[in-house]
C-alpha positions as CSV (number, residue, x, y, z in Angstrom):
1,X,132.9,113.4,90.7
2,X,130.5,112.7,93.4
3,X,130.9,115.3,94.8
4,X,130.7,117.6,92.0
5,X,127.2,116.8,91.9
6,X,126.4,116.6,95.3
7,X,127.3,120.5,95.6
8,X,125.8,121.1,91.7
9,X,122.4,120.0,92.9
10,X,122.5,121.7,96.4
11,X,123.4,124.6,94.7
12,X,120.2,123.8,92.4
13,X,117.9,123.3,96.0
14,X,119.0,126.2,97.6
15,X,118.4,128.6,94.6
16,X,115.1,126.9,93.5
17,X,113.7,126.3,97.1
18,X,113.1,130.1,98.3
19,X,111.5,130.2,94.9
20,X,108.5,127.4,96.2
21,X,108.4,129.1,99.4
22,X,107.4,132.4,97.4
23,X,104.8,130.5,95.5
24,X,103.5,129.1,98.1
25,X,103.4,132.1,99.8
26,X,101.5,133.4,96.8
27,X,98.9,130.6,96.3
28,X,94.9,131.5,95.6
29,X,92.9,133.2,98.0
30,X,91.0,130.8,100.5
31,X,87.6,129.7,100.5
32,X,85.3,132.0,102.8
33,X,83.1,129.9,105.3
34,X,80.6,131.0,107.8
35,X,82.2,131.0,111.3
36,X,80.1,127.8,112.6
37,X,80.9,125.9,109.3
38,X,84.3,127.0,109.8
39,X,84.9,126.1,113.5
40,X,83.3,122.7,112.8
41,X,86.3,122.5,109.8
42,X,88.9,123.3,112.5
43,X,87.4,121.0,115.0
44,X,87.8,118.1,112.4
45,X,91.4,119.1,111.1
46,X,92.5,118.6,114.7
47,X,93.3,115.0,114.1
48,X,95.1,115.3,110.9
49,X,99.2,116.9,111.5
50,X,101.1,116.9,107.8
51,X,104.7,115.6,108.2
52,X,107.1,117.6,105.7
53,X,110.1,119.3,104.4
54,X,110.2,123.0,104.1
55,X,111.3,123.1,100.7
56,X,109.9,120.0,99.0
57,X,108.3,120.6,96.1
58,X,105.5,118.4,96.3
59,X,104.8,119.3,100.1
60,X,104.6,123.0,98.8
61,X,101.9,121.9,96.8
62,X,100.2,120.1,99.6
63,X,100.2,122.8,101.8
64,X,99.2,125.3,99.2
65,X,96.3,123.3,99.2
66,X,95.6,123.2,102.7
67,X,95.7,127.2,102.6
68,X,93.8,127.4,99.4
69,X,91.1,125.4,101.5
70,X,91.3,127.1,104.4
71,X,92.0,124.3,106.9
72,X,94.2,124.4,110.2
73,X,96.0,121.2,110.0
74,X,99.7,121.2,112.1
75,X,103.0,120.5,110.5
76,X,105.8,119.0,111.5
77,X,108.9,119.3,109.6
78,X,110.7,116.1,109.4
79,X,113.9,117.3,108.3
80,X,115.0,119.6,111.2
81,X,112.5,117.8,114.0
82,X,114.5,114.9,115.0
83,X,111.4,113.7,116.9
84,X,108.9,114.2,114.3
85,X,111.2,112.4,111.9
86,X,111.5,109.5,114.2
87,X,107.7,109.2,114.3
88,X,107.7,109.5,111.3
89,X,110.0,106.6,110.5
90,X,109.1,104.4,113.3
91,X,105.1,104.8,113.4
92,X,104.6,105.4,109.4
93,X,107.1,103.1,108.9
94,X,109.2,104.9,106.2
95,X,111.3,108.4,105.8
96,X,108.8,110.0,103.1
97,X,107.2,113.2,102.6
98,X,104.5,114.7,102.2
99,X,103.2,112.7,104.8
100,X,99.5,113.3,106.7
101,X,98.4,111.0,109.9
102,X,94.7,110.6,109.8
103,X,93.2,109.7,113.4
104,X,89.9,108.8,113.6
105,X,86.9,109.3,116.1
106,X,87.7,105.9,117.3
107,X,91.8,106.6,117.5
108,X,93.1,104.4,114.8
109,X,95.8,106.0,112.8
110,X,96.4,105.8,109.1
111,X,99.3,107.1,107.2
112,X,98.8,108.7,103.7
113,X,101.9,109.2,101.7
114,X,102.1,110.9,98.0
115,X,100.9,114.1,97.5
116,X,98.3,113.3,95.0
117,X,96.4,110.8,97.3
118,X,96.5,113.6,99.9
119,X,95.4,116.3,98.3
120,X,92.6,114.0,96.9
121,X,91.4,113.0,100.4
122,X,91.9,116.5,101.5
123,X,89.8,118.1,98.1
124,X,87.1,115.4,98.9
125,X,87.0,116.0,103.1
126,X,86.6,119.6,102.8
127,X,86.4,121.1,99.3
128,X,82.6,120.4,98.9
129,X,81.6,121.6,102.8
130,X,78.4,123.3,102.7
131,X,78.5,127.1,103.3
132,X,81.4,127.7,100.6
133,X,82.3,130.5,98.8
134,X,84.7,131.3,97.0
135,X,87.0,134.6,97.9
């Protein structure tokens, strides 16, 4: 019966998942920054990398929000990326995704799991940077 299930709800994840990937694909146009206000963006998103599954539903949404603000933040897919998964596990100390690592100016590292508290920190880092407009 196990396996029954097993199949019935990878059957479920591979119809359902290019389905994300389409509406992720689709998300709400980015917000429109003046080159300087946008390199400075960049510059700060360089010490943030998102660790995640490709067809996780609540990684979708973080990333959707990452486009929908515009930011250039790396991913790392945990699934497929045996050493980002190790990292992943041995430096955040669990297997769970969305996952972002925050490194500061002075090189501490802080690892942010759920994808409500990320896309919270992410909303109040960049959401409100002067020179927005919406596209």
């Amino acid at each position: 019966m196990r396996i029954v299930f097993r199949y019935f709800f990878r059957a479920i994840h591979y119809t359902i998942g290019p389905l994300l990937l389409l509406w992720e694909k689709l998300a709400t146009p980015a917000i429109q920054r003046p080159a300087k206000v946008q390199q400075a963006v960049d510059a700060s998103t360089r010490n943030l990398v998102l660790y995640q599954f490709l067809m996780c539903p609540f990684c979708v949404t973080v990333r959707r929000t990452i486009k929908r603000l515009s930011l250039n933040i790396e991913t790392r897919d945990a699934l497929r990326d045996m050493a980002s998964r190790s990292q992943l596990l041995q430096d955040g100390g669990q297997l769970q995704v969305p996952c972002l690592r925050i490194t500061d100016e002075q090189g501490n590292i802080t690892w942010m799991y759920e994808s409500h508290a990320i896309i919270n920190y992410l909303q109040a880092a960049y959401a409100s940077t002067p020179g927005n407009d919406r596209a």
